[in-house]
C-alpha positions, 0 to 999 in steps of 0.5 A: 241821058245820052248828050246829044239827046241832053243838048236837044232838051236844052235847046227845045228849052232855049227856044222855048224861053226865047218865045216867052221873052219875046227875043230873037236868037241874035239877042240870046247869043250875042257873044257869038262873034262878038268884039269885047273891048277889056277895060282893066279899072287901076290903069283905065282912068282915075277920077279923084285923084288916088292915083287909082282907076275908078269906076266913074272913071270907065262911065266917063269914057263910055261914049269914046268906046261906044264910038270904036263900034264894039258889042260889048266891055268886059270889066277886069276885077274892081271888087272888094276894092278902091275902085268904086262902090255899087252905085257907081257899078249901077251907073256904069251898068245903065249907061252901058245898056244906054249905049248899046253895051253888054257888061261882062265881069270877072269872077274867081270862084275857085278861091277867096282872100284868107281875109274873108269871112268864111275862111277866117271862120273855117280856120279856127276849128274842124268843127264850125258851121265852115269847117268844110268849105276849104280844102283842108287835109291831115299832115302825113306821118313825118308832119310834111303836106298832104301830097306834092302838090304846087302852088302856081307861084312857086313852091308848095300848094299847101300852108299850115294852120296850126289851130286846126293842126292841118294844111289848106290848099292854096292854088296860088298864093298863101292868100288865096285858099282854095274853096271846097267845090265838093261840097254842096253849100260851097257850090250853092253859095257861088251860084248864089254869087253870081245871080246877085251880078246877074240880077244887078244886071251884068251881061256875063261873065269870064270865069277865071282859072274855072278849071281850080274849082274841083280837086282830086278828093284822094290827093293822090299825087300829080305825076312827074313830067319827063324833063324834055317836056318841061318847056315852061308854058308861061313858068319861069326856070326857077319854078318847079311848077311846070316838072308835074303833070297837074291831073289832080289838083286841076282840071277835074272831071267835076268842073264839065259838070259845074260849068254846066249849071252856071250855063244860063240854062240852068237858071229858067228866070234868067234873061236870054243872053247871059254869056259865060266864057271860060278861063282856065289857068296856063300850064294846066292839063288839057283834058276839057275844052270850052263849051261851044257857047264861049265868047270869042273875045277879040279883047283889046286892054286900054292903058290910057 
């Protein structure tokens, strides 16, 4: 279907469901415009002692950012963690809508730790129920990575797995295998993820390095970038990150598609007004910018 005949069926669909929730077109798209104040949970306020920022920490000063006029905070990652446990988020949750507050969360959905389950299953063997839920690849001949890919933080994209006799591609840190955004019940289980937050009651979400979910499924290499164009973007000089053009381990025309489907849109029992916005990793190749539905974030960090 042609798009603008698509993003007329959506917003037929929007108002639709508007009028059967009873909510006006300021309460769906209340991000528009919005001020969103950034709480990052390590540094905001420690409540007991640790050393540490706590949730009951960012309940305690609610009011004082309620008072600064804002529409809305927007929570740095605090899961799995020493920051609280879900009722302590619950709480949080209440007293922010009491305030008159939207909650906005991070999520990474490219990647998991190397210490979770799935990955700890998935790299036992090629033949287990997650055998496929990374991306795993064959050494070439001479037993060197799959491509030349980079890892972000320096050095190569891939790390050996001896009990598999492959490599799994990590983005980032070796910690930090990527997940296999081709396959089907990846995609669903991240869905899945992120309706669990939205039934929990968050506002939205701030969708971090979005645009690694999807690889190049041949692995072809990325091309090299003329030494005049190098400028670093962020990388340092000691990290070669910045000599390639990264068409292929990012930015993959499958994420515009993903990023669709997240869209609340998509999920008809969802309350209006659900935002999504869009963070994509620096030094990354152009080629998809984000939906006219992102939050303009005027974000403010608070390091009291």
């Amino acid at each position: 279907m042609p798009a603008d005949k698509l993003d007329a069926v959506f917003s037929a669909a929007e108002s639709r469901v508007r009028m059967s929730w009873g909510v006006s077109m300021t309460d769906v798209q209340w991000w528009r415009g919005a001020v969103i104040y950034q709480i990052y949970p390590r540094s905001f306020l420690d409540t007991d002692g640790d050393g540490v920022g706590d949730l009951p920490g960012i309940i305690e000063r609610l009011d004082y950012v309620a008072s600064l006029g804002v529409d809305a905070v927007w929570i740095a990652p605090f899961f799995k963690s020493p920051f609280g446990t879900l009722d302590d988020f619950d709480r949080l949750l209440a007293k922010a809508h009491m305030l008159g507050l939207k909650v906005m969360i991070d999520q990474v959905l490219s990647h998991t730790s190397a210490a979770h389950a799935w990955f700890r299953e998935s790299r036992q063997s090629r033949d287990n129920p997650k055998a496929d839920w990374y991306v795993w690849a064959d050494p070439r001949e001479d037993g060197t990575a799959p491509n030349n890919w980079l890892s972000i933080f320096g050095g190569p994209a891939w790390k050996w797995e001896p009990r598999r006799q492959q490599y799994y591609l990590h983005n980032f840190l070796t910690e930090q295998p990527d997940l296999n955004f081709h396959h089907p019940d990846v995609r669903a289980a991240m869905l899945d993820n992120l309706r669990f937050w939205l039934d929990r009651g968050v506002d939205g979400f701030r969708l971090d390095s979005i645009n690694f979910c999807f690889h190049d499924a041949q692995l072809r290499d990325n091309p090299p970038k003329p030494k005049d164009r190098r400028a670093g973007r962020g990388f340092s000089a000691d990290n070669p990150y910045a000599y390639q053009y990264h068409y292929f381990n990012n930015t993959r025309p499958h994420s515009a598609k993903s990023r669709r489907k997240i869209h609340w849109r998509r999920w008809p029992n969802t309350r209006p007004g659900t935002a999504c916005t869009w963070a994509t990793a620096s030094n990354c190749s152009p080629t998809i910018s984000a939906p006219p539905t992102s939050v303009t974030r005027c974000a403010r960090r608070n390091r009291r």
